[in-house]
C-alpha positions as CSV (number, residue, x, y, z in Angstrom):
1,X,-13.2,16.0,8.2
2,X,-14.3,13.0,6.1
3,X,-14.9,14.9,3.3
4,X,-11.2,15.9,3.1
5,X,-10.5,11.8,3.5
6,X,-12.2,11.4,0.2
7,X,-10.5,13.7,-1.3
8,X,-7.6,12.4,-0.3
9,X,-8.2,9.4,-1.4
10,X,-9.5,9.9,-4.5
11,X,-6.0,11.6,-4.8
12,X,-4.4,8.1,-4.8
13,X,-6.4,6.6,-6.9
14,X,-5.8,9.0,-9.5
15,X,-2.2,9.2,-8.9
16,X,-0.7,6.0,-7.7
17,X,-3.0,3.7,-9.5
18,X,-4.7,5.7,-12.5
19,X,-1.4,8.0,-13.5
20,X,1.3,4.9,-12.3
21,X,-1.1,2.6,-14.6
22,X,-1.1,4.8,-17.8
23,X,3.3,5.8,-17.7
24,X,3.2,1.8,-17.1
25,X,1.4,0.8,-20.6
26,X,3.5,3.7,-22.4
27,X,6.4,2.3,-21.8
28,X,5.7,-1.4,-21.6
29,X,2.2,-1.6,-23.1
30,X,0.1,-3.5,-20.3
31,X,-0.8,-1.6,-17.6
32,X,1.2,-4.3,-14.2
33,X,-2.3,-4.6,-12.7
34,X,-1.7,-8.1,-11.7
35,X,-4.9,-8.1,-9.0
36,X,-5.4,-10.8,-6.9
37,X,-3.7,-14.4,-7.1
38,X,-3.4,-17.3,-5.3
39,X,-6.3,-19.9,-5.4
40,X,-9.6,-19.1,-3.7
41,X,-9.7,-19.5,-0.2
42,X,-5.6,-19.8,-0.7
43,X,-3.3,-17.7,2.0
44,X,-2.4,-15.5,-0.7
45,X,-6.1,-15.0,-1.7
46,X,-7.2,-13.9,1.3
47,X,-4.2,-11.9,1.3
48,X,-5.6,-10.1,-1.6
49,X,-9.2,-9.9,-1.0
50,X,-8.3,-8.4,2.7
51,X,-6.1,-6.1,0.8
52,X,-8.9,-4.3,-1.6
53,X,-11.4,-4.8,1.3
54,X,-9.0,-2.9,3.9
55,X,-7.6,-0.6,1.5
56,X,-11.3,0.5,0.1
57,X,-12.8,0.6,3.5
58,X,-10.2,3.3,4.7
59,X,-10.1,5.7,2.0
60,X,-14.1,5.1,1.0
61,X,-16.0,3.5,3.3
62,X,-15.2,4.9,6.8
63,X,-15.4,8.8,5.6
64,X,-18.3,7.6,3.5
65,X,-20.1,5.8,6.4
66,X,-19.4,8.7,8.6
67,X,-20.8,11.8,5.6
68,X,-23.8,9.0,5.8
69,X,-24.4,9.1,9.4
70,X,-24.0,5.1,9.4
71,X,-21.1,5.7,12.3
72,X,-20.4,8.2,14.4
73,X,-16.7,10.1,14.1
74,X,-14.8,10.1,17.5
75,X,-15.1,13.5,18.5
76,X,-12.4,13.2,21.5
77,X,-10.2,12.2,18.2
78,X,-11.1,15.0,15.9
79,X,-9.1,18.0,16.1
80,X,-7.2,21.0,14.0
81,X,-4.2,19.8,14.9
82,X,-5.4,16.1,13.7
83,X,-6.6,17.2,10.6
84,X,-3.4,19.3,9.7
85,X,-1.5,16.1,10.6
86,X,-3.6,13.8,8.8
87,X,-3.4,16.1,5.6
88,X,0.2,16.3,5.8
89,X,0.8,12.1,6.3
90,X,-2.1,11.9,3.3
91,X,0.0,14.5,0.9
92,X,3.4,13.1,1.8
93,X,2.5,9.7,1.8
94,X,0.4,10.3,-1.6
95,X,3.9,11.9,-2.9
96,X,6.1,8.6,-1.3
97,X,4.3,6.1,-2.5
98,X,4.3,7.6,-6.5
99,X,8.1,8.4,-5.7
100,X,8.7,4.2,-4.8
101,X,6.2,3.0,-8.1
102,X,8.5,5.1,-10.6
103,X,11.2,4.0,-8.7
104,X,10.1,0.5,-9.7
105,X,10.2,1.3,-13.3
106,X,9.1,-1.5,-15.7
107,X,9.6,-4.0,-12.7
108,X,6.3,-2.2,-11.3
109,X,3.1,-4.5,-10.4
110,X,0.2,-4.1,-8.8
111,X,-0.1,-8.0,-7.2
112,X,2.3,-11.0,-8.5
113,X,2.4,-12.6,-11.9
114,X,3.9,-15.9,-10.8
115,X,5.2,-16.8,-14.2
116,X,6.6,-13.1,-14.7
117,X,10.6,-12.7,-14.3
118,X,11.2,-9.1,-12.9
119,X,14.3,-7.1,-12.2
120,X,15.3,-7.1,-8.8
121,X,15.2,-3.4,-7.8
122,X,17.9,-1.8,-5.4
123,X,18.2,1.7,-5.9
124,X,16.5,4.5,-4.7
125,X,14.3,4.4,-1.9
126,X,14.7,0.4,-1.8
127,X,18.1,0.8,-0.9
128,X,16.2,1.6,2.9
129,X,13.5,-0.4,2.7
130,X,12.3,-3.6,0.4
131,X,8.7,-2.5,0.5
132,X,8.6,1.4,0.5
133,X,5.7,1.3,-1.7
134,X,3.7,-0.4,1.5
135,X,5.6,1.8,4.0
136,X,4.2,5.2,2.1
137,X,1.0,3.6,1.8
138,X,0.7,2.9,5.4
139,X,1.6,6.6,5.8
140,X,-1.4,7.5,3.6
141,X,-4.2,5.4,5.1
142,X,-2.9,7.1,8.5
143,X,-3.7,10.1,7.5
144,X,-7.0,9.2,6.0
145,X,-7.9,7.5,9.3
146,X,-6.7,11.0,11.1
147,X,-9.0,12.9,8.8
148,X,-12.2,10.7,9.5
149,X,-11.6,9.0,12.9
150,X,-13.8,6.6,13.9
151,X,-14.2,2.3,14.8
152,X,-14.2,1.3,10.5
153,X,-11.5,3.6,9.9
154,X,-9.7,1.8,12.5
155,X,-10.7,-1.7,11.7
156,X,-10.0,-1.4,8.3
157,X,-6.5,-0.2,8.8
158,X,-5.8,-2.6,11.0
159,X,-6.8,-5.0,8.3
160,X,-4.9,-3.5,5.9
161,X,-1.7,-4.0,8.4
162,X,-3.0,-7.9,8.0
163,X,-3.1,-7.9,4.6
164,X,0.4,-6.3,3.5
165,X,1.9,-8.8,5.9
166,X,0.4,-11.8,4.0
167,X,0.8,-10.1,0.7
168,X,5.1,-9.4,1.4
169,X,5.1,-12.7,3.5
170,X,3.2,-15.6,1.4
171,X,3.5,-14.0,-2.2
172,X,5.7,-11.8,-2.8
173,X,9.0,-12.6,-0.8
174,X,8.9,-16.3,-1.7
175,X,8.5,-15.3,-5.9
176,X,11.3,-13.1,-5.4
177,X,13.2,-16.0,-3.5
178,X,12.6,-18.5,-6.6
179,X,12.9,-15.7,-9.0
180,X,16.2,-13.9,-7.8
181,X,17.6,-16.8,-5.1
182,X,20.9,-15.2,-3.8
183,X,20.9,-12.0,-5.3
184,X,17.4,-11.7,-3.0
185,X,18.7,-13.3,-0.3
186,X,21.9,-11.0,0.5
187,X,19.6,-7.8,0.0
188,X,16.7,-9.0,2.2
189,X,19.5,-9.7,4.9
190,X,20.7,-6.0,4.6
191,X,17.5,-4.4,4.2
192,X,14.6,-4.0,6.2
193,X,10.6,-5.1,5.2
194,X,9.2,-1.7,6.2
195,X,11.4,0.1,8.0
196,X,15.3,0.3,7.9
197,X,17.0,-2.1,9.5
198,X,13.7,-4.5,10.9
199,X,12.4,-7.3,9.1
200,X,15.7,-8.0,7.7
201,X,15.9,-12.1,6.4
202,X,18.2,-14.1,8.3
């Protein structure tokens, strides 16, 4: 049901980009869409670029390849049951990933701003995870993959895996390292990267 994937996806956009975006410049007047950093060619650039690429070619260009004809869906893949479950990951994950941002308050970004001091943020549902943001995400762009199964859907999620790895690896774990030291430190050994309790820092 690609058509559903778009939907769903244009979804996100409007809510945890377009709506987080806007209640972001009311209260602090810019609008934390950092983008891409790092220079070209850099770890953390490719991080980035594999990010949009990944992230655009799950919710966009697989279900709009497939309405296209330019792929095929997996038929074997493609049933009620899938589409409910891939509805329900899309909705929920739509709903977590809003949930983590306005957790976030002011300390929200969209990429790094390496001369930027933050506040570290605890509370909520980072006091599970440090990147519940990405973990909602993840949730999301399973359920878009669900709802228009086929080999770009696939690739591109797999790609987006990639690129949230590099992204909480190379950029944002060592800024909040330089930026917060211990404070960072203790949490990230208590807390895990995606899911409670794993990726914990020794």
């Amino acid at each position: 049901m690609p058509q559903l994937a778009l939907v769903g996806y244009t979804l996100f956009l409007v809510l945890a980009i377009g709506l987080r975006a806007t209640l972001h410049y009311r209260d602090t007047g810019t609008t934390g869409i950092v983008g891409i950093t790092g220079r070209p060619l850099s770890v953390e650039w490719w991080g980035g670029v594999l990010f949009v690429v990944a992230a655009v070619g799950v919710g966009l260009g697989a279900p709009g390849a497939q309405l296209a004809g330019w792929v095929d869906g997996w038929e074997g893949a493609a049933s009620t049951i899938g589409y409910a479950v891939g509805t329900a990951l899309t909705l929920v994950g739509i709903g977590g990933t809003l949930a983590a941002q306005i957790a976030m308050g002011r300390s929200w970004r969209v990429g790094v701003d390496p001369d930027a001091r933050t506040d570290l943020v605890a509370h909520g549902p980072f006091r599970w995870v440090r990147n519940p943001i990405y973990t909602w995400m993840i949730c999301t762009s399973t359920g878009l993959v669900l709802l228009a199964p086929n080999w770009l859907a696939v690739a591109s999620f797999v790609a987006l895996l990639i690129a949230l790895e590099i992204q909480v690896r190379a950029v944002e774990e060592p800024y909040l390292l330089r930026t917060h030291g211990e404070a960072y430190r203790t949490y990230a050994a208590t807390t895990g990267r995606f899911v409670p309790g794993i990726g914990r820092l020794g």
